[in-house]
C-alpha positions as CSV (number, residue, x, y, z in Angstrom):
1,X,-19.3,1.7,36.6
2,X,-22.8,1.3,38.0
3,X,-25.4,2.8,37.1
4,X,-27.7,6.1,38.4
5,X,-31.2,7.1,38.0
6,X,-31.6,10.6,37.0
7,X,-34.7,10.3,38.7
8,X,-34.7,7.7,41.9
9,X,-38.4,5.7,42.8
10,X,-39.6,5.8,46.4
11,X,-42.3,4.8,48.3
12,X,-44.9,7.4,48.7
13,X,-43.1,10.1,45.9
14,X,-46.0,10.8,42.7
15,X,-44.7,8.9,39.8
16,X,-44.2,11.3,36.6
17,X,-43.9,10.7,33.2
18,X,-41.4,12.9,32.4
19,X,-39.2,11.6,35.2
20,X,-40.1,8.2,33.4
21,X,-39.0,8.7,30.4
22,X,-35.9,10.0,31.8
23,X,-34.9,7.1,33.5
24,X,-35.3,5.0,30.5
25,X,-33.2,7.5,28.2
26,X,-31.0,7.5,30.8
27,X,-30.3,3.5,30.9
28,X,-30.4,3.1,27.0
29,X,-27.7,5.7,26.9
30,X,-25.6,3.4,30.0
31,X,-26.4,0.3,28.3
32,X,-25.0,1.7,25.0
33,X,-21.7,3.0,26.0
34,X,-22.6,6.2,25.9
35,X,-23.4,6.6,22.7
36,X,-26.4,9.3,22.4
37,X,-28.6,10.2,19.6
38,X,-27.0,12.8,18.6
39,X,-24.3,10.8,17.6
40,X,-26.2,9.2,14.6
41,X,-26.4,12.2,12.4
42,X,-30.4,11.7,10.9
43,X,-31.2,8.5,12.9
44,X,-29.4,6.5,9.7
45,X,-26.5,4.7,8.6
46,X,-24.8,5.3,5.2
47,X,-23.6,2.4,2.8
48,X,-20.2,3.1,3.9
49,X,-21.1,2.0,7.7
50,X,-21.9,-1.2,6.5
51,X,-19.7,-3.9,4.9
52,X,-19.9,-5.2,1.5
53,X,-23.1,-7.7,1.3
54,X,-23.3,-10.7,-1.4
55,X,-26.0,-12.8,-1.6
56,X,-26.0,-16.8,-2.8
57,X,-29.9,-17.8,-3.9
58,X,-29.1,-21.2,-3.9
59,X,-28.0,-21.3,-0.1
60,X,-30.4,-18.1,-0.1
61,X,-27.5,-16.6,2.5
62,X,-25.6,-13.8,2.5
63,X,-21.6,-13.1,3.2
64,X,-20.7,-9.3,4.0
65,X,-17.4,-8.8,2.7
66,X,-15.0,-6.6,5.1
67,X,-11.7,-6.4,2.5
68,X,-9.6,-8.3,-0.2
69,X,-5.9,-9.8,0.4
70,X,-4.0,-10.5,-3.1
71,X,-0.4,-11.3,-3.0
72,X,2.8,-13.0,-5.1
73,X,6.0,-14.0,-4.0
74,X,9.0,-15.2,-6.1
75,X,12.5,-16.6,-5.2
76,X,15.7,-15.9,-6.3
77,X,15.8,-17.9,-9.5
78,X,17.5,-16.4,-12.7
79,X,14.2,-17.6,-14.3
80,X,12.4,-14.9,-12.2
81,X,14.9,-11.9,-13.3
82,X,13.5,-8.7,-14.7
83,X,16.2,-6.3,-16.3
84,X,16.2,-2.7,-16.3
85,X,18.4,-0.4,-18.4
86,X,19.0,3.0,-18.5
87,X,20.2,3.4,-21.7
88,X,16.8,4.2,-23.4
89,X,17.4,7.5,-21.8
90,X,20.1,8.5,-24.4
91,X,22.1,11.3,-22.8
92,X,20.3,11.8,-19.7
93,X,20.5,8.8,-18.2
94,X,21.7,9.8,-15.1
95,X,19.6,13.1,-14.7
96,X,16.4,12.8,-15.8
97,X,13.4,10.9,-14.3
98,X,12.5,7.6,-16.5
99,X,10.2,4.7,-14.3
100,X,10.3,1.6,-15.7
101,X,8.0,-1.1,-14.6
102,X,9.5,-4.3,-12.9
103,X,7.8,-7.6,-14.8
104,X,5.9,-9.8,-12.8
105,X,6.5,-7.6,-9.2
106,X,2.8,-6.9,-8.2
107,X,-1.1,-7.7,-8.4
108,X,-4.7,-6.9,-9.2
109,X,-6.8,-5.8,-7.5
110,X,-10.5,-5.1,-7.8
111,X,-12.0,-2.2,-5.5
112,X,-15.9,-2.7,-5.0
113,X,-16.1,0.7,-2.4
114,X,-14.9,4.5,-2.4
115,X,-12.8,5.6,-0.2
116,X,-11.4,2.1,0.9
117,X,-8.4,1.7,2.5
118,X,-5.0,0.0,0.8
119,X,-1.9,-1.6,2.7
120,X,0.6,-2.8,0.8
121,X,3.5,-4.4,1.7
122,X,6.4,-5.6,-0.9
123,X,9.9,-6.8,-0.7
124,X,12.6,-6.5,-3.9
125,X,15.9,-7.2,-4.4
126,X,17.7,-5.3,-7.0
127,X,21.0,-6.4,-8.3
128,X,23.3,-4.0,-10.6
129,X,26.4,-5.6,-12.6
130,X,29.3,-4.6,-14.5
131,X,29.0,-3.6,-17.6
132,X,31.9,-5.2,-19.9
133,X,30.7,-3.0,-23.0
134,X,34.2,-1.5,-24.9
135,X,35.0,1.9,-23.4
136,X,34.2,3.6,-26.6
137,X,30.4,2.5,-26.5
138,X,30.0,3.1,-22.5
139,X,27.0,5.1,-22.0
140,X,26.8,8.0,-18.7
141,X,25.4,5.0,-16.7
142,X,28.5,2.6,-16.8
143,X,29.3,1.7,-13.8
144,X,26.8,3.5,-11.6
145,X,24.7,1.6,-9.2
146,X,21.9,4.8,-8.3
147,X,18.4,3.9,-8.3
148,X,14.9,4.5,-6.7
149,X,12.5,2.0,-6.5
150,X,8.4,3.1,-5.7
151,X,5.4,1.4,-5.8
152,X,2.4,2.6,-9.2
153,X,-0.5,1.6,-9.8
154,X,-2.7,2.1,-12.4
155,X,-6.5,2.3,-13.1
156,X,-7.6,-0.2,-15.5
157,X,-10.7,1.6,-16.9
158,X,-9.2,4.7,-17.4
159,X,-5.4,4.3,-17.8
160,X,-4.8,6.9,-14.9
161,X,-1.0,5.8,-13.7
162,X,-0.4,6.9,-9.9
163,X,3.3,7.7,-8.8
164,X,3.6,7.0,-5.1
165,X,6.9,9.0,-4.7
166,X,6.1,10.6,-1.5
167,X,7.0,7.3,1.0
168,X,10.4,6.9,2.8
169,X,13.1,7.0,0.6
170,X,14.9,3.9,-0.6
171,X,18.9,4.2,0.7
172,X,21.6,1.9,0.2
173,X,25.1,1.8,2.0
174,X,28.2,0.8,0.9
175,X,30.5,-1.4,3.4
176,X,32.3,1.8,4.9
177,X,31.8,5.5,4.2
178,X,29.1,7.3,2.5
179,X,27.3,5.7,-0.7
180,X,28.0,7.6,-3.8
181,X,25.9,7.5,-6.9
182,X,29.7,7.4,-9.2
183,X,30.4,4.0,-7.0
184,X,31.5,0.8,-9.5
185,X,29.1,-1.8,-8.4
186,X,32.2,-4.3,-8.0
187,X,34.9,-1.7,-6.8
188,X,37.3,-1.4,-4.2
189,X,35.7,-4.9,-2.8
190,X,32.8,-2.8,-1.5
191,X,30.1,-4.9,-2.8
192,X,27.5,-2.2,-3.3
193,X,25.9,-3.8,-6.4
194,X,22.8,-5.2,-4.3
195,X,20.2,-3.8,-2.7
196,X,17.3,-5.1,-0.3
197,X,13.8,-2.6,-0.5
198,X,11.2,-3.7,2.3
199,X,7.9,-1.2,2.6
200,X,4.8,-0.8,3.7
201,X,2.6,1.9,3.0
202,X,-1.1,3.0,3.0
203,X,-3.2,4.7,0.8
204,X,-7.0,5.3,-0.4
205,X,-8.5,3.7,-3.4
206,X,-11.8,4.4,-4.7
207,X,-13.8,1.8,-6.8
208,X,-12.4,0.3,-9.8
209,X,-9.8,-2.4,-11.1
210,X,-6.0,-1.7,-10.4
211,X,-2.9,-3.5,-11.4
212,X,-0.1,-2.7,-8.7
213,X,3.9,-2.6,-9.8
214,X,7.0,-2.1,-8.4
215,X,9.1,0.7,-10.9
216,X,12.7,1.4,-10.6
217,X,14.2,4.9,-12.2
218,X,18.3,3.4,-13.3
219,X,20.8,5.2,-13.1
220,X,23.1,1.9,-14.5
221,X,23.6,0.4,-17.6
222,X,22.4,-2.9,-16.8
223,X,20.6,-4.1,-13.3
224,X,18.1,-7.0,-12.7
225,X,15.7,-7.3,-9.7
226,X,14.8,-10.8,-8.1
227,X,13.2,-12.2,-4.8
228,X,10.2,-9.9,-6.0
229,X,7.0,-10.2,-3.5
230,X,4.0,-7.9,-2.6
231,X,0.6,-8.5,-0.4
232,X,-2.3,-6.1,-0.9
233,X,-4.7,-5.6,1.3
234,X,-8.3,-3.5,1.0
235,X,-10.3,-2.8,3.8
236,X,-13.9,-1.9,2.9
237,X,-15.1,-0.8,6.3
């Protein structure tokens, strides 16, 4: 778009200061993209306008740091198995709400900034079995396969635990029909035992150290997860 003076020049027309000053308002306001004074609230820019700066005095040189990527990733190795039960819930196994943290699923991570910004994306796949306990010491959670998985975290420095229950529910389907939380893991050649989570989600974190976890809530007797990854990533600006 090419640019108009509020105020054209001629030959032979007094010169003003106002219309002066106008005209080079005017182009600093074009040349800018539009962007006025009013627009910076004070004439300053806050902290969190600016990315994080770290200075090395032996290079005497700065970095400004825009975010932080941490991440793990492990294969399907019985070596990298993490169990679950649900039995430490004595009679309410399969009603109330008991999350158990899943070994060795997340990472650390160390906010610098208020308010930044979290994405996290992690991948786990949760495997339920039979349980060949003798019928007379089967607990309410033989041969159930129910279970949620969600992402924690928790603050390091002041052992707040956050619950992030409130993302897309975690569903798995049997072969045909509807799943059913009474379904035998192995029965009716169904093969409902297993279970593949993929999510991403976002969320704001204010300053401090966090350790990051994947929790499952059993329903079953016995289940293990395995193929356990997760990448975190903060944005500062």
């Amino acid at each position: 778009m090419a640019y108009t003076q509020p105020s054209p020049y001629s030959d032979g027309t007094e010169l003003k200061t106002a219309d002066i000053q106008a005209n080079e308002e005017s182009l600093k306001v074009w040349v800018n993209q539009e962007i006025k004074t009013v627009d910076i609230d004070g004439l300053s820019l806050d902290r969190s306008d600016v990315a994080l700066g770290r200075f090395y005095p032996i290079e005497r040189s700065y970095t400004f740091e825009t975010g932080e990527v941490m991440g793990i990733a492990q294969d399907g190795s019985y070596l990298n198995r993490s169990y679950q039960t649900s039995t430490t819930k004595n009679n309410d196994q399969t009603s109330m709400v008991q999350w158990q943290d899943v070994a060795n699923s997340g990472v650390r991570l160390h906010c610098k900034q208020d308010g930044s910004r979290a994405i996290v994306t992690y991948y786990l796949m949760y495997t339920v079995e039979d349980n060949e306990a003798p019928a007379s010491s089967e607990g309410p959670g033989h041969g159930l396969w129910q279970n949620r998985i969600i992402l924690t975290y928790t603050n390091m420095e002041t052992g707040e635990k956050y619950y992030l229950t409130n993302l897309t529910e975690n569903y798995a389907f049997e072969g045909y029909g509807t799943s059913a939380d009474t379904k035998d893991p192995w029965g009716g050649g169904v093969l409902a035992n297993q279970r593949s989570i993929m999510v991403t989600t976002t969320f704001s974190m204010n300053k401090g150290t966090y350790n990051l976890t994947l929790s499952v809530d059993p329903h079953n007797e016995m289940a293990y997860t395995t193929v356990k990854s997760m990448t975190a990533e903060l944005f500062y600006v």
